[in-house]
C-alpha positions in Angstrom: 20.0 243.5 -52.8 22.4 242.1 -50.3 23.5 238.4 -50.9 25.6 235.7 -48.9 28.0 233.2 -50.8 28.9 229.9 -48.7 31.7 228.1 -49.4 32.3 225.4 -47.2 35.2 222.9 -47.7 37.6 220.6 -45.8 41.0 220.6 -45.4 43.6 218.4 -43.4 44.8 220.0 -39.9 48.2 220.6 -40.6 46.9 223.0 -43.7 45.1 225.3 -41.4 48.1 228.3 -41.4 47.9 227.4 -44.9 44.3 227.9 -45.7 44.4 230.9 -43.8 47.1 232.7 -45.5 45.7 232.0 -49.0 42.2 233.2 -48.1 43.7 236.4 -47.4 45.8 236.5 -50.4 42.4 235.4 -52.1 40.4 238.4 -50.1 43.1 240.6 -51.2 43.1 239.9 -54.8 39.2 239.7 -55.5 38.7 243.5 -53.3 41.2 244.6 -55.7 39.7 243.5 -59.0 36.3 243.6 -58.2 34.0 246.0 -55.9 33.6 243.4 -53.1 33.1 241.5 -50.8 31.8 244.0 -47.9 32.3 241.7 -45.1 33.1 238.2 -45.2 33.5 235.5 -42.0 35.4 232.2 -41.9 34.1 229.8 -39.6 35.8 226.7 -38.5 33.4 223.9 -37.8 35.8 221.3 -36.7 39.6 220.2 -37.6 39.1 219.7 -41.0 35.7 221.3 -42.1 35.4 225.5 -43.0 32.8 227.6 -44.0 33.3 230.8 -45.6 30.5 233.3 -45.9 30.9 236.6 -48.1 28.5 239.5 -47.9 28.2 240.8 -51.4 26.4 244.4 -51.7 25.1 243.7 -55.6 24.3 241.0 -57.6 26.5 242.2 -60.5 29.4 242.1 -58.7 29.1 238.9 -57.4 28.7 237.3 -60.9 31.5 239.1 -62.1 33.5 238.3 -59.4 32.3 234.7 -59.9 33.0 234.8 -63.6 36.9 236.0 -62.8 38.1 235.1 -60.2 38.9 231.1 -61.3 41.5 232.9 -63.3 43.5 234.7 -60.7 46.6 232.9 -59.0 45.4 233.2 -56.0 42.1 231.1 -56.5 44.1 228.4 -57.8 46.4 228.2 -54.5 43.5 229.1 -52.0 41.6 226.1 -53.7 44.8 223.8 -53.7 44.7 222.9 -50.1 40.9 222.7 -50.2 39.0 219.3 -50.5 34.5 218.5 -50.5 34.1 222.4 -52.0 30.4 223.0 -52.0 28.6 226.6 -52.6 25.8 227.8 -52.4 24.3 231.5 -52.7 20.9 233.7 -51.2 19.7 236.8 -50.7 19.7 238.5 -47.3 16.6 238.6 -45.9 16.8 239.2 -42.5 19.7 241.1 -40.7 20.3 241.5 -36.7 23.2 243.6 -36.1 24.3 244.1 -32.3 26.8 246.9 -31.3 29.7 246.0 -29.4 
């Protein structure tokens, strides 16, 4: 079963390199400890406010992924710059993929 966690958050202009480079480092970190995410988009909805959407392939991974991930570093920074941090989490129910 295919799920989707949102993450959406704000975070002050001038942070925007910022957020960027520590959601990589964050990306980088979680793919190497846990199986996952498969795909993941970041979406910036005006100056200040992000969402962040992660495909995860298995339930078990996310939770696990969940469950460690407040402990790595690189949680801690990519969180540091990020303010109003609301997520939420559902299965995939529908998918349209177009080719390019």
């Amino acid at each position: 079963m295919t799920l989707i966690r949102t993450t959406r958050f704000t975070a002050e202009p001038a942070d925007a390199d910022t957020v960027l480079e520590r959601r990589a480092k964050l990306l980088e970190a979680i793919r190497s400890a846990y199986d996952g995410p498969t795909e993941t988009r970041l979406v910036r909805v005006d100056e200040r406010t992000w969402v962040d959407m992660w495909r995860w392939d298995s339930p078990e991974t996310l939770r696990a992924a969940l469950a460690g991930a407040p402990g790595l570093p690189e949680a801690a920074a990519a969180f540091a710059v990020a303010r109003d941090v609301t997520a939420e989490q559902g299965d995939l129910v529908d998918e349209d993929v177009w080719a390019r």
